[in-house]
C-alpha angles and dihedrals in degrees: 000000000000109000106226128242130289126231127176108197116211120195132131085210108093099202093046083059104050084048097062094027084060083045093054121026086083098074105015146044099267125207137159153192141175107222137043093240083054087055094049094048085047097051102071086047102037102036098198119200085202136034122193098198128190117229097217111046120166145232107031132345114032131233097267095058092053091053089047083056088043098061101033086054087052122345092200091071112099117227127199107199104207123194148168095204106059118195126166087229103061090042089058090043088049095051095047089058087048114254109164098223146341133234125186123218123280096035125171113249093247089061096048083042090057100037093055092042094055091048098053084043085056100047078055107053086047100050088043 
């Protein structure tokens, strides 16, 4: 049997969480955290093939630099970066450090539901 994905949500919103924890848990492993630092401690343990981040985490270190840790921890790890304050900015930035894609808040379902399906596609081909 195929274990399924695995994909760590990080949010400091609760109810963001619990939303895309209740999207996803269907079809993948499901965890989640609040902070960057949680998602840091959660990485080594977790191992997530997929990470849905939010841009704008509070209190202390920003979505960026957790990708930036992300990556720099395993570079094969997607990362979604998710937002309710879209700049174009942030989305190149995002993309240089090598963020696979970027939603912004609120997304339909379908959207969140493609977007986590090609990158996973995407981990795959590249780990085949």
């Amino acid at each position: 049997m195929i274990e399924p994905a695995r994909v760590l949500l990080v949010d400091d919103e609760e109810g963001v969480r619990l939303s895309l924890h209740a999207l996803l848990d269907r079809d993948y492993c499901v965890s989640s955290v609040a902070t960057g630092e949680d998602a840091l401690e959660a990485l080594p343990r977790f191992r997530p093939d997929l990470v849905l981040l939010d841009v704008r985490l509070l209190p202390s270190m920003s979505g960026l630099d957790t990708l930036a840790h992300i990556k720099a921890f395993d570079a094969s790890i997607e990362v979604v970066m998710i937002t309710a304050f879209a700049s174009l900015a942030t989305l190149n930035e995002a993309l240089r450090r090598g963020a696979f894609g970027y939603l912004i808040k609120p997304f339909p379902r379908r959207d969140l539901a493609l977007m986590v399906r090609d990158a996973l596609a995407r981990r795959q081909s590249r780990q085949s």
